[in-house]
C-alpha positions as protocol buffer text, in pm:
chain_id: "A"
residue {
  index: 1
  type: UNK
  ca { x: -7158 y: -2957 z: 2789 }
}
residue {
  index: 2
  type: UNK
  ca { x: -7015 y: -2682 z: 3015 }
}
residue {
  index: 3
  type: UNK
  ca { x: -6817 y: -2701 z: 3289 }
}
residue {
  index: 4
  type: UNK
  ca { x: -6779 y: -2515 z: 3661 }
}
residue {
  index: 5
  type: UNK
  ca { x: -6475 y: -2278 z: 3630 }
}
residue {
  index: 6
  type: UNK
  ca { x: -6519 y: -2126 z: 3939 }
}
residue {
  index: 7
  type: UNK
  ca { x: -6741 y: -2095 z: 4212 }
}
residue {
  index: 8
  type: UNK
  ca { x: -6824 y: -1899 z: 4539 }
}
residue {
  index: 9
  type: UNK
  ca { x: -7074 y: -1804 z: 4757 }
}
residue {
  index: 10
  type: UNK
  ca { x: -7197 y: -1453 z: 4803 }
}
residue {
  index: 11
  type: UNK
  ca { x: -7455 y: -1214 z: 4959 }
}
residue {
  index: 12
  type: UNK
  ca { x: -7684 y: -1557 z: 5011 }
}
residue {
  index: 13
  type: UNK
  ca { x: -7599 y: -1650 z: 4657 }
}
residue {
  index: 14
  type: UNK
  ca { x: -7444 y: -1958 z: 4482 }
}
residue {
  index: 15
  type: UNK
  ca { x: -7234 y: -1758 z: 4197 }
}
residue {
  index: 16
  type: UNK
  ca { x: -7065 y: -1981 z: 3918 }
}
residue {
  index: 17
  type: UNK
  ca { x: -6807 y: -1899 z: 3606 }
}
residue {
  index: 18
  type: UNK
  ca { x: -6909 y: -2145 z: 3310 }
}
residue {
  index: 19
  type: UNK
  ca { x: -6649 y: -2286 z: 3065 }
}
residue {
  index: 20
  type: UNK
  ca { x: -6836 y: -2020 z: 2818 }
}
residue {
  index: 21
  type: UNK
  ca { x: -6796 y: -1756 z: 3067 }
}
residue {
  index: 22
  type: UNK
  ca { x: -7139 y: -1691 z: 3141 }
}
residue {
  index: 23
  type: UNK
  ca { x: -7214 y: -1609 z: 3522 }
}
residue {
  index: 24
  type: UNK
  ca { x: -7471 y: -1838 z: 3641 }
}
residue {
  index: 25
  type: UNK
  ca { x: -7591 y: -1765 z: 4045 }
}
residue {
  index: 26
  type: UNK
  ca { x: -7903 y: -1891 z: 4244 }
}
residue {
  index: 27
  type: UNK
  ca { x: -8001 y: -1790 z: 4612 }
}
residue {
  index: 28
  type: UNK
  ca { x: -7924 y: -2058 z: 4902 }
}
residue {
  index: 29
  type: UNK
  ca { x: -8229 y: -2080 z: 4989 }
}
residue {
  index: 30
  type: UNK
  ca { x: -8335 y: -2316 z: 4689 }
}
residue {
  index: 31
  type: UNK
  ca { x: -8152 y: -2589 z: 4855 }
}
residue {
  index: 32
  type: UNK
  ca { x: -8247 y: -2705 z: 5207 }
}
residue {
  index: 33
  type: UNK
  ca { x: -7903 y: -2824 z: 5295 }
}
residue {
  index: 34
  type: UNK
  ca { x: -7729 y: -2467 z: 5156 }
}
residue {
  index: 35
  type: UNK
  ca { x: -8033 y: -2256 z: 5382 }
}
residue {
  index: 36
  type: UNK
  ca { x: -7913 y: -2410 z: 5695 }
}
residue {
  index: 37
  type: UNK
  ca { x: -7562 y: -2400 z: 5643 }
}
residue {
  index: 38
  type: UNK
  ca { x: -7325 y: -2170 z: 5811 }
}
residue {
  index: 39
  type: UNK
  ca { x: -7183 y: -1887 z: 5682 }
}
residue {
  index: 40
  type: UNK
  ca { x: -6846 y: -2116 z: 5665 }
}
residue {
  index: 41
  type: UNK
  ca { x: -7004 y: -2404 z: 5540 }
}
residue {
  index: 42
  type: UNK
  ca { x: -7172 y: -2250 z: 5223 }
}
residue {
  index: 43
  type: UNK
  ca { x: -6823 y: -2112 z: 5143 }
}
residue {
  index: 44
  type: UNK
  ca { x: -6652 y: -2402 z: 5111 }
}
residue {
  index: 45
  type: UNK
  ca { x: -6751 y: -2551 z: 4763 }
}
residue {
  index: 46
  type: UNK
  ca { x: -6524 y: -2761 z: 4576 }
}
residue {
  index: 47
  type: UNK
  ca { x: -6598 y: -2795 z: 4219 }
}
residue {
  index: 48
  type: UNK
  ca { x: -6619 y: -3194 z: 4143 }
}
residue {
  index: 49
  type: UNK
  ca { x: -6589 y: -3474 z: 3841 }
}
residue {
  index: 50
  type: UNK
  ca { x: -6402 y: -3235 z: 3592 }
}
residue {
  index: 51
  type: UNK
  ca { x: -6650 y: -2918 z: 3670 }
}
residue {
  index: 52
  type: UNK
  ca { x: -6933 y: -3106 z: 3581 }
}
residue {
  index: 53
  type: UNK
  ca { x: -7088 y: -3051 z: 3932 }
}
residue {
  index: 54
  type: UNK
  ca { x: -7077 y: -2872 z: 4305 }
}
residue {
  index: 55
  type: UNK
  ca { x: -6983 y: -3034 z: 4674 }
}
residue {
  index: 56
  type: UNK
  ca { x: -6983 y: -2869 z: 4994 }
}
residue {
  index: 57
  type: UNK
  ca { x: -6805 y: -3147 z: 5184 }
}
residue {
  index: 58
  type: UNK
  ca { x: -6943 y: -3002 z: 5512 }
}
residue {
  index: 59
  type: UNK
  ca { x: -7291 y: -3063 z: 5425 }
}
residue {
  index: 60
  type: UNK
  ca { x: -7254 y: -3411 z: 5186 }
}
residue {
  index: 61
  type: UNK
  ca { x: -7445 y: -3203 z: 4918 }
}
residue {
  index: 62
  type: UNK
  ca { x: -7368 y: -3249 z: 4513 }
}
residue {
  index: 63
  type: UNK
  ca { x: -7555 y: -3045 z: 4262 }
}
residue {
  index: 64
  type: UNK
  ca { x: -7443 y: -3101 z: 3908 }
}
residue {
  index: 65
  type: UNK
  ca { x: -7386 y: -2839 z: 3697 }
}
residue {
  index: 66
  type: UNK
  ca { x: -7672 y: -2961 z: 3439 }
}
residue {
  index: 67
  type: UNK
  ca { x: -7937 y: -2971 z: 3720 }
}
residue {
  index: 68
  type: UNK
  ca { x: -7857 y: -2582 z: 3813 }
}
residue {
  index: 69
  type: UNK
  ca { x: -7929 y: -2501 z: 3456 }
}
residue {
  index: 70
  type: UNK
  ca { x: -8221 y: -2717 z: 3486 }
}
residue {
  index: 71
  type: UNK
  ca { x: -8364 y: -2540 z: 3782 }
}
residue {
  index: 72
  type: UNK
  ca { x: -8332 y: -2860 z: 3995 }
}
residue {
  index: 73
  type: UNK
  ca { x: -8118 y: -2731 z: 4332 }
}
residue {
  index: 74
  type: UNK
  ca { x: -8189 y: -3015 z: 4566 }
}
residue {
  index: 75
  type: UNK
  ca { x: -8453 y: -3053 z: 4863 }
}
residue {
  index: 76
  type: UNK
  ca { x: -8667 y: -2767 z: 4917 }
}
């Protein structure tokens, strides 16, 4: 299983650093909460349950880590 080493939000983009180093990034705009966020708000992600998933405490959204590499990113 991998885990979230890091993550941040750029140029409209969720960007994440696996445990096996591979980059991983999809565009806000996949997730209805993350498209109407603010600037501020899509910033602030915390990475959750020992990097196995994504909160932006602003917006009460999870994503887990296997559901991005599904392709599942929450409400469109």
């Amino acid at each position: 299983m991998f885990t979230v080493e890091k993550a941040w939000h750029e140029n409209e983009m969720i960007c994440m650093i696996l445990s096996d180093k591979k980059e991983i990034r999809f565009p806000v705009y996949l997730n209805e909460k993350l498209r109407n966020a603010t600037q501020s708000q899509a910033c602030n992600i915390e990475i959750i349950s020992g990097g196995t998933g994504l909160n932006w405490p602003e917006l009460d959204e999870d994503l887990s880590v296997t559901g991005i590499l599904e392709g599942r990113f929450g409400k469109v």
